[in-house]
N, C-alpha and C positions, 0 to 999 in steps of 0.2 A: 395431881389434878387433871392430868390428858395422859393421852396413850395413845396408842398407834395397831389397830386390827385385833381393840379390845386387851393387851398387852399393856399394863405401866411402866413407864419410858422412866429409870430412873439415872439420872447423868450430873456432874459436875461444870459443867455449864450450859448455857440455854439460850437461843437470841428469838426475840420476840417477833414476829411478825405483827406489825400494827398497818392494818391498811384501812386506812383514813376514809378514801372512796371506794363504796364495792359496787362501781360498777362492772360488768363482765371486763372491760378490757386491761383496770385496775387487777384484777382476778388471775386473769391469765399471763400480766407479766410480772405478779408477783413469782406465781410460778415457775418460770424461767429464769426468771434474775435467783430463786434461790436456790435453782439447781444449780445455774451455774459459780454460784456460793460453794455449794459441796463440794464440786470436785475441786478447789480448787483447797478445800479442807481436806479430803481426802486426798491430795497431792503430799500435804505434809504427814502424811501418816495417823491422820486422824480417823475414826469411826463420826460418824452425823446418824440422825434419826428423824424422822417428820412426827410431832406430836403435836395431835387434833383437839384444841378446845371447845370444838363447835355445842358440844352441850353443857359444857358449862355459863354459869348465872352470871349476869353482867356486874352483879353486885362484887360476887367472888373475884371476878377480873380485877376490878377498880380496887379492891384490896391487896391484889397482890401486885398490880405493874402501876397502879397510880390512876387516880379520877380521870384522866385524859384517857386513856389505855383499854376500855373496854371494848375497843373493837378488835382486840386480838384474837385471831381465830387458830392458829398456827405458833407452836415452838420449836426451832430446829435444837435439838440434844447435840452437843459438841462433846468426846474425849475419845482417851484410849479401848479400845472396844475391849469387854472381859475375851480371854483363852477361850477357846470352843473345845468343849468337849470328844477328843474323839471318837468314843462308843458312843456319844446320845445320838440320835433319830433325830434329825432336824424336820421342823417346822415348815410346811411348804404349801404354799398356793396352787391350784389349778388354775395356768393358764389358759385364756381361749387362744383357738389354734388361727392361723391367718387368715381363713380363708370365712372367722368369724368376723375379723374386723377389716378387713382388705376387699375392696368391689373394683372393678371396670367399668367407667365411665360415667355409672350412676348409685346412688344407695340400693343394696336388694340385689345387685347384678354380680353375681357369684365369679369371684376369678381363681384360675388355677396355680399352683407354683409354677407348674411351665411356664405359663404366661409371665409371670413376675419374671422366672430366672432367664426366659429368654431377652426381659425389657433389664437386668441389670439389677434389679430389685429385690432380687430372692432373698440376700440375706439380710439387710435393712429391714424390710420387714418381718423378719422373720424373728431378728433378735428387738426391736422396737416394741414389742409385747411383751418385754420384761420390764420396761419405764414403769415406776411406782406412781400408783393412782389410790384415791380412794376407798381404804376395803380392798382393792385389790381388784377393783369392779371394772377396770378395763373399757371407760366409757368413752372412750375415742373410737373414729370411724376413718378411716384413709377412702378417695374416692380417687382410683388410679387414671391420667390422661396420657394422651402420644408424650406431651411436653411439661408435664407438671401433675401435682398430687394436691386435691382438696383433704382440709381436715373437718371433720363435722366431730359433734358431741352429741351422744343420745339422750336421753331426759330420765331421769332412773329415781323415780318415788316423786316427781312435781317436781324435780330441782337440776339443774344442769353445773356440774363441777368443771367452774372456767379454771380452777388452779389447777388441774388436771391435765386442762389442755395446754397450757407453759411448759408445765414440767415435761409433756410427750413432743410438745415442739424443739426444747432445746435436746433431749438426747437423740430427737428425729437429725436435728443438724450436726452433731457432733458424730453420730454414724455416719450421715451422707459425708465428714472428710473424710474417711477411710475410705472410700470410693472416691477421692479425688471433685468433691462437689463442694463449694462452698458459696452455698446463697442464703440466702435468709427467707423466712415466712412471712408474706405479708396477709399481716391481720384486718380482717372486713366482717366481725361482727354479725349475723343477719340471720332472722330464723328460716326454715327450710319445710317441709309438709312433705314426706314419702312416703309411700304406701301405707298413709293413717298410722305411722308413727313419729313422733316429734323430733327432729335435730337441730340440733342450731350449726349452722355454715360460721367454720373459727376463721378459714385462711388457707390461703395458699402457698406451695413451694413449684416454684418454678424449674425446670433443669438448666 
């Protein structure tokens, strides 16, 4: 019934994401609380997968998880992951590179790795553009300061993916301890108007 980057996710078991309130902030800590689900699935040697209901019929829903349950948007896939093929050619996304989603001071204002690797950042950022997003569409934006990093979200077809931003907030913080950081985001909601294109302002990380 869902799939994940046009792929059907097929698995032996499945946990429902029902989120009751979709406001943005409901949104984005769905997303964090189920990453931080995965790994703690993947700790026990388990394989996880995000599969997306978003166009499936409300009716379909209510038939499969129960009259209450059609706001399921999200099922996470639980098991053992099949053997990977040696010789196949795996499947692979193009990432954008940092210096797409990475600014100084403001949205639009270009920073260099220098810059990053002389402020400590280089590879946090660098590896944070592999967090799994929607499509793979990479709709997060970091806006670097002397003492903290804003996150904004860009608007990509009328719709802005708050689960997106959870998911890039909690492996944002699970990077910054390997660098000896452990603060948390604090979330402030708010839309934003940059150079005539749309972000919404998620929240900040303090150092």
């Amino acid at each position: 019934i869902g799939g994940y980057a046009g792929v059907m996710i097929d698995s032996p078991h499945y946990i429902a994401i029902d989120i009751k309130n979709h406001s943005p902030l409901a949104l984005v800590e769905s997303g964090y609380y189920m990453e931080k689900l995965i790994t703690d699935i993947n700790n026990l040697g388990l394989g996880s997968c995000w599969v997306s209901l978003n166009n499936i019929e409300k009716e379909r829903k209510q038939a499969i998880f129960g009259e209450a349950s059609s706001s399921v948007e999200y099922l996470l896939a639980i098991g053992y992951a099949k053997p990977k093929n040696p010789f196949a050619q795996e499947v692979f996304s193009e990432r954008r590179g940092v210096e797409e989603i990475v600014f100084l001071d403001e949205l639009c204002n270009l920073v260099s790795m220098d810059t990053l690797e002389e402020r400590g950042l280089g590879d946090l950022l660098f590896y944070i553009r592999f967090a799994p997003s929607t499509k793979n569409l990479q709709p997060w934006r970091f806006v670097v300061h002397n003492d903290s990093i804003e996150l904004f979200l860009e608007e990509i077809n009328g719709e802005f993916y708050y689960t997106d931003a959870g998911i890039v907030m909690y492996y944002f913080e699970e990077l910054a301890k390997n660098q000896g950081l452990n603060n948390k985001w604090e979330v402030a909601i708010n839309p934003e108007i940059k150079n005539n294109i749309n972000y919404m302002y998620i929240g900040r990380y303090t150092f």
